[in-house]
Each structure stands twice: as C-alpha cells, then as structure tokens.
C-alpha positions in Angstrom: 0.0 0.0 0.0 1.2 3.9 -0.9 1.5 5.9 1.7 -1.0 9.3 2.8 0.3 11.6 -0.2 2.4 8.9 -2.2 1.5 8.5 -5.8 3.5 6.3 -8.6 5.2 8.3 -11.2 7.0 5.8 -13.0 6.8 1.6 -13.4 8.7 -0.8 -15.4 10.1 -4.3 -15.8 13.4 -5.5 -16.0 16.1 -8.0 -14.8 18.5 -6.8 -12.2 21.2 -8.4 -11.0 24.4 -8.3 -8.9 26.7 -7.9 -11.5 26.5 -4.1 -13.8 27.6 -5.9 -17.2 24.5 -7.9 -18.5 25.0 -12.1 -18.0 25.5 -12.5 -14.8 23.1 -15.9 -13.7 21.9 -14.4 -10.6 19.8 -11.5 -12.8 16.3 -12.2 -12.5 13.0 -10.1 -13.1 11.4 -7.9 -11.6 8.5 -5.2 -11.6 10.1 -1.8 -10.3 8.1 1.4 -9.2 8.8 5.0 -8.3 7.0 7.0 -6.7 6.5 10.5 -4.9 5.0 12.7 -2.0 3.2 15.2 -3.5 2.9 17.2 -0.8 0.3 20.1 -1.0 3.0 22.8 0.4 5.9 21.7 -2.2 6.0 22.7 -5.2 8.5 19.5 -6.3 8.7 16.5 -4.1 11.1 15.8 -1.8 10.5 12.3 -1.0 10.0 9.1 -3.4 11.0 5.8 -2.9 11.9 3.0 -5.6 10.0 0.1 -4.4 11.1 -3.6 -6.4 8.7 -6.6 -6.4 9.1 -10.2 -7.5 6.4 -11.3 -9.1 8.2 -14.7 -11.3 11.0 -16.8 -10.4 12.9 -18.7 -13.0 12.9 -23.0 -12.0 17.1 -23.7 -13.1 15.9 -27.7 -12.9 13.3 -27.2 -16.4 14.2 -23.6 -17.5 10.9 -22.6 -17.1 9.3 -19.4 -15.6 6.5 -20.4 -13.1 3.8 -17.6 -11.8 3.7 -16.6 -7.7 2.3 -14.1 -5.8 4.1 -10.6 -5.9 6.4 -9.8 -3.5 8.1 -6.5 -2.6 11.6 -7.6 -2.1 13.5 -4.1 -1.7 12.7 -0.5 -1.3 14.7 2.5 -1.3 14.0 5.9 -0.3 15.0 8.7 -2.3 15.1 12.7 -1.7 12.9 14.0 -4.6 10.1 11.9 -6.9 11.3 9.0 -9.1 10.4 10.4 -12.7 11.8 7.6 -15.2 13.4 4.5 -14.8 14.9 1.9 -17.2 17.0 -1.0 -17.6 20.6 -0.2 -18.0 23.5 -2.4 -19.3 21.3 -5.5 -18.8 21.3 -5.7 -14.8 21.4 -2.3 -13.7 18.4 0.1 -13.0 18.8 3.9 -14.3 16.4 6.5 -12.6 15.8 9.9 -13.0 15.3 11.5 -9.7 14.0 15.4 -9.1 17.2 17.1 -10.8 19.5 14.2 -11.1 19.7 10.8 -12.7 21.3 7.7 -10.3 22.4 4.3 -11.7 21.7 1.3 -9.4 22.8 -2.1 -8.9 20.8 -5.0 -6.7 21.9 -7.3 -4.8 19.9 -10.4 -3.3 21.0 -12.8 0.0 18.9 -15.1 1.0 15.6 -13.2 -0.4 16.9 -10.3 1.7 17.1 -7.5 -1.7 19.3 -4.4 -1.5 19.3 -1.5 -4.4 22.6 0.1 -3.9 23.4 3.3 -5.9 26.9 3.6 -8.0 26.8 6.6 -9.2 24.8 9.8 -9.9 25.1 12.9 -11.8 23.5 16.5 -11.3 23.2 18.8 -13.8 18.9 19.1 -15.1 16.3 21.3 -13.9 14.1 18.4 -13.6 14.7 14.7 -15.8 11.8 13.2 -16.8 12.4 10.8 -19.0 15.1 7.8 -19.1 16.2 5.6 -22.0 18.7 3.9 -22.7 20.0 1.1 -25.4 23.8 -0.6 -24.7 26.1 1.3 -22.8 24.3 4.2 -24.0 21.0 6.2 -22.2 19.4 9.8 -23.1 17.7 11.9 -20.1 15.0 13.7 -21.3 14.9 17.5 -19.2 12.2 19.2 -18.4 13.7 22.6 -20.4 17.2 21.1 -21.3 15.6 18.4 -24.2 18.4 15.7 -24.3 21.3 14.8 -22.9 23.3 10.9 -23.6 25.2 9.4 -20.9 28.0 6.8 -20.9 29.2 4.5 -17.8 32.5 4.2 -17.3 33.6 2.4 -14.0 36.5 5.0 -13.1 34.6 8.0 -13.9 30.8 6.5 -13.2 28.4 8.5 -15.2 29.2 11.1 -17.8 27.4 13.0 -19.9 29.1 12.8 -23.4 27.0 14.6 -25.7 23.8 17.1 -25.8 21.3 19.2 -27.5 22.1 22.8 -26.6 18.9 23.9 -27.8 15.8 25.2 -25.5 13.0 22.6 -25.3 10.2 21.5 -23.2 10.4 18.2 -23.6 7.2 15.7 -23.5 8.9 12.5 -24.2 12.1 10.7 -26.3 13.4 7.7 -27.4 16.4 6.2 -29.2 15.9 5.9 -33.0 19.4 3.6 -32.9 22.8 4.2 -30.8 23.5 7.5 -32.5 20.0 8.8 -33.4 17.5 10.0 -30.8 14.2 11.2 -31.2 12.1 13.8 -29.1 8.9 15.6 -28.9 8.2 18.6 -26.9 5.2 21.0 -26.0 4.3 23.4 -28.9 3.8 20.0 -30.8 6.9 19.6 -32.4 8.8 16.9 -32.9 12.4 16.5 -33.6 15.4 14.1 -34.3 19.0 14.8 -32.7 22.7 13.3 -34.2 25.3 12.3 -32.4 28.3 14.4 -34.5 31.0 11.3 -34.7 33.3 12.7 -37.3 33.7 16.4 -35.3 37.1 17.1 -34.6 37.1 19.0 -31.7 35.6 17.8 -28.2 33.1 20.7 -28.0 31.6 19.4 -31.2 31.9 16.4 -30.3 29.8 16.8 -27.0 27.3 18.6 -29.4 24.0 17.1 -31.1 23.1 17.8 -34.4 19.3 18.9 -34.8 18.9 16.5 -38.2 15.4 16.7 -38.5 12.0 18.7 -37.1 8.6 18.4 -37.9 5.3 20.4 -36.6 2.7 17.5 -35.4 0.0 19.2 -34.2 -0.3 17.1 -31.3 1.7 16.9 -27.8 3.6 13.2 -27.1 3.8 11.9 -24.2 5.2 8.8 -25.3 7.4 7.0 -27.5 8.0 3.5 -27.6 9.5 0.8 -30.0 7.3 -1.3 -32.1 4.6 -1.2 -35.0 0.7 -1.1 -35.5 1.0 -3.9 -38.0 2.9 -6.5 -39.1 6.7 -5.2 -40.4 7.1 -5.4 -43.6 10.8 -6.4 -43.0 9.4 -9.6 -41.5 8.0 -11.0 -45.4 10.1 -12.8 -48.2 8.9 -10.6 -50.5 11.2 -10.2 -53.6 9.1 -7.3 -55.3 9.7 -5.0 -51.7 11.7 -2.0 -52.7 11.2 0.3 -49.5 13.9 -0.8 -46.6 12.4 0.3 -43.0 15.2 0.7 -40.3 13.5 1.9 -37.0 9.8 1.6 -36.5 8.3 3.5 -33.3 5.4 4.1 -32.0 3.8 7.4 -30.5 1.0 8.6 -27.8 -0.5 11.9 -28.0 -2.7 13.7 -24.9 -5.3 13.7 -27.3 -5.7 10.0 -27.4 -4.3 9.4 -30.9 -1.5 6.8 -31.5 0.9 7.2 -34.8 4.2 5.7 -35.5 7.2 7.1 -36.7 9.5 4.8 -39.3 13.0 5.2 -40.5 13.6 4.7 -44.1 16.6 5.0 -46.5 17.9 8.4 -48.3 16.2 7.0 -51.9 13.0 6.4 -50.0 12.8 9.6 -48.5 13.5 11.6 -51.5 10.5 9.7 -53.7 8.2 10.0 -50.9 9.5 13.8 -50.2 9.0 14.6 -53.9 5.6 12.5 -53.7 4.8 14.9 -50.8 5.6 18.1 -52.9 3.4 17.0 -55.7 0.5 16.6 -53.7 0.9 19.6 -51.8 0.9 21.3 -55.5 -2.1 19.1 -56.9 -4.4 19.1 -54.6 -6.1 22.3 -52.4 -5.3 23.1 -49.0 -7.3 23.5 -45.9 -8.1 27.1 -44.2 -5.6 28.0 -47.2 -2.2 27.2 -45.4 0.4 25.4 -47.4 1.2 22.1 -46.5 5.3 23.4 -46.1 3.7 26.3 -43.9 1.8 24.1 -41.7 4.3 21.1 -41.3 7.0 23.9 -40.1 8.7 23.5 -36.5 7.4 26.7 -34.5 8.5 27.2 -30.8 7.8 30.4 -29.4 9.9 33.0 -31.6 11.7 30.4 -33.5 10.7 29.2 -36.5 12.0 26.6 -39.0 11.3 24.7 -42.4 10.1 21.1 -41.7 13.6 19.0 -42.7 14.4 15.3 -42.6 10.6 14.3 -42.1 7.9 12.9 -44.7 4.0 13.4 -43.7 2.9 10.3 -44.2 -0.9 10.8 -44.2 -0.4 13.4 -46.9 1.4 10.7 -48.7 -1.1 8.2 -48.2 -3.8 10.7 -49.6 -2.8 9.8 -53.1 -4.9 6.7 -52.9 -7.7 8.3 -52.3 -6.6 10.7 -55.7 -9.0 10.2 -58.9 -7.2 9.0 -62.1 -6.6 12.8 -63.3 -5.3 14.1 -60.0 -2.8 10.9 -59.9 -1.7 11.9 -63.5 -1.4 15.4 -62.7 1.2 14.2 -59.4 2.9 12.2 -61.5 3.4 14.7 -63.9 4.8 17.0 -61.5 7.3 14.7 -59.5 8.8 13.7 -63.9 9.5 17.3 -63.7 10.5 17.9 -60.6 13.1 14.9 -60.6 13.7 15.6 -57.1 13.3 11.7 -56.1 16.2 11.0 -58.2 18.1 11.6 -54.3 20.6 14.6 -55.6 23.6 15.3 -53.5 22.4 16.9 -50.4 25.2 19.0 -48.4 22.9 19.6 -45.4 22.1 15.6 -45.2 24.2 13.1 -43.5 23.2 9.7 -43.5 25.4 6.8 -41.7 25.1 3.6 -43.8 23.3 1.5 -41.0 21.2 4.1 -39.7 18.0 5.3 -41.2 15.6 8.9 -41.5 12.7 8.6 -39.7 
C-alpha cells in the first residue's frame, strides 16, 4: 500500500542483478516502481521511494518461468520523486530522480534484496524521461531536451554529448545508438545526431538537430514497435522500400501514430511525392502544406527538414485518375526523387531517417 500523499510516477520491468555488465546468472525479473509525495506545500517532491517486487521466479531444474504471488523484495528511499526508470547495461536500473539521474545495482542474500546506488550525476532542472540502449542512455529534461550518458567504471556516469537547444520536452526515445528522437510541447517533434566525425571535443559533446517536424499534437510517449505487421518480417522479392527503425507514438489527445525510418532514396521519392501533392491538390483554411508542417516554438521558426507526412502521402490513394496523373506529372519534372547530392544531409550507412 502507498503511503497518505504517495503516488507512482514511473513503473517498469526489467532483470537486475548483482553484476553491472548484463549475464550475470543471478539476474532475475522484476517489476520496479517510483514514486513521490506530493505534498500540498511543495512545489517538487522531496520524498520518493523506488520500491522492487518479485512477481516470477525462474525454475534452473526445467528452465521454465512459473507464476507466484508478488512480493516487494527491496525499497529504497530517495530525496525527490522517481520520474523515469529503465534498464541499464542488462542488470542495472537507471532512474531519474528530481534534478539528477542515479544508476543502481541490486543485490539479493537469502531473499533479503538491497538497491545500492553507484553513481549519480547533477546537472537538469528536472529529468523526466530515461532511455537507454547498450552502454548508452538519453535523459529527457524538463527545459534542457536531451542529454546521452555513458558509464565508465573510473569516472561512473558522464554525460558525453547534448542538445544545446531550449526545449520543453514531453517525451524521447532512441531511434538507434546515435540517433535519438524527441517531442516537446508546442507540438513539435524533432530528431538529434550524435556528431561522430567532429574534430574537436566541444563538437563532439554537441547534437546535431537532423530533423524537425510540426505534429500538431503533444507526445507523451514514444515507444518501440509497430501497429501492424513489419514489412521487413516478409520474403517478399518485389519490396523495394527498406524500413530501419519503426516506433510508436502517444498523443494527450488520445491518438496513437508511428514514426518509421527509411533509407535516403525512399525519403527523396516520398518527399518529392509529398511536394506533388501539396501542389495538386487544395489546401485547408488556405495554409500550405510546407507552412503548416514547419517547426514553431515560441519565436523560432524553421522549415520542416528530414521528415515525410505520411498521411499526406497516403492521400494519393484516395486521388481520382486525373489528380494521380497530374502528381505524376509533377514529380517527372521535378526529378527531385532522383536523391541529388544533399550538403545539409548526413546519413550513416546503417542508420535510417525517420
């Protein structure tokens, strides 16, 4: 039971174990929560807890997970509200607590658990969100939009790179290793770089801002997967586009999209497909589809890059034979899906636009 004033901010499952690389045999799962005291006189809380239960335990003799009751095996008091939490290097847990983010190991004798904290780092006016992939985890900040953090067991955490821009982020997520994406709360969304080829260390602990796109919705949450089945999944000989990361988005409005990565020759068909439609076909409340689909965050304002509308694209089907000619026509003299040399467009050969 919570107690008077308590409320859950943040639950997830994972494996933790005794060891901070991933394999060790004694790593087992578990269902972790944080929580806060919302007290009516603080304005942030200054009391949470991290609270782990057992809820399976794994039978060595068959390899077999068999179901028990849950158990709360550990809890752990901490001085402000547990945000985010996620699995880190395989056995660790990662949380985001008030202003700082703390990486924990656990440890159990005898049924007797223990979360025991290895490091920390301070630095955010308030983390909210926690992901991380590898040896590698982004904090999402409240006004500070990403940061990505490395472990390293003689300097613990360390924040290695970060998006110097202003924003309010609502949620992010890791696109791959080097590509993050976030969404903040004038409805934009946006996709950061990690700058690998920069020559100097400041550039190097620098994101690139690769791609933005107005949504017209606020995210609160990104996660991995797909609505249907990936295409990637068929033997199909005939398939011609190449998805790389597929992943799913929650609006406050109740709507659920999903953002997918696909190559540079993809992009630039679909991008030219997008311009020809925007030209064919008439627009609402008389904005232009460029105008509307531009990033716009309080005084700054900037072209829609790196992003394809894919509900404008998907239109086309709904086209009569004439409007489908006159598109057509338009992208043949164009020629913009040819994919021309683009100066301001980076693309790593495993990773893919989204």
């Amino acid at each position: 039971n919570l107690d008077p004033y308590e409320m859950v901010l943040s639950i997830i499952s994972c494996e933790l174990g005794e060891n901070l690389i991933g394999g060790s045999e004694s790593a087992k799962p578990y269902i972790v929560v944080g929580t806060a005291y919302a007290y009516p006189e603080d304005d942030e809380p200054g009391r949470g807890r991290i609270i782990v239960f057992e809820c399976i335990d794994f039978d060595e003799s068959n390899g077999s997970l068999s179901s028990k009751p849950v158990r709360q095996v550990v809890e752990e008091h901490t001085n402000g509200g547990v945000y985010a939490m996620c699995s880190f290097m395989s056995n660790s847990l990662l949380a985001t607590i008030n202003s700082r983010i703390k990486l924990f190991v656990f440890k159990d004798h005898d049924g007797v658990g223990q979360l025991t904290s290895i490091s920390s780092h301070h630095g955010h006016i308030l983390s909210l969100f926690a992901k991380a992939s590898g040896d590698y985890a982004i904090v999402g900040d409240l006004m500070r939009s990403v940061s990505v953090y490395k472990y390293d067991k003689s300097q613990g955490l360390e924040e290695i790179a970060r998006d110097f821009n202003a924003m309010w982020t609502t949620s992010c997520e890791l696109l791959t290793p080097s590509v993050y994406i976030g969404a903040e709360n004038w409805n934009n969304i946006y996709t950061l770089r990690r700058n690998f080829n920069a020559t100097s260390d400041e550039a190097k602990c620098r994101l690139i801002t690769q791609g933005v796109y107005y949504l017209g919705e606020m995210i609160n949450k990104f996660a991995p997967g797909s609505l249907v089945m990936s295409p990637v999944s068929l033997e199909n000989e005939d398939q011609v586009v190449t998805v790389g990361s597929s992943t799913l988005y929650a609006t406050v409005d109740g709507s659920l999209g999903v953002v997918l990565g696909i190559d540079k020759s993809t992009y630039f068909f679909f991008k030219c497909l997008e311009k020809g439609l925007s030209q064919v076909t008439s627009s609402i409340g008389g904005i232009s589809h460029e105008e509307f689909r531009s990033f716009e965050a309080e005084k700054r304002i900037q072209k829609s890059t790196n992003f394809v509308d894919g509900d404008l694209v998907e239109s086309f089907l709904d086209l009569g034979r004439n409007e489908m000619a006159a598109v057509v026509g338009f992208m043949n003299d164009d020629r913009t899906w040819e994919a021309p040399d683009h100066e301001t467009l980076v693309i790593e050969e495993d990773d893919r636009m989204p």
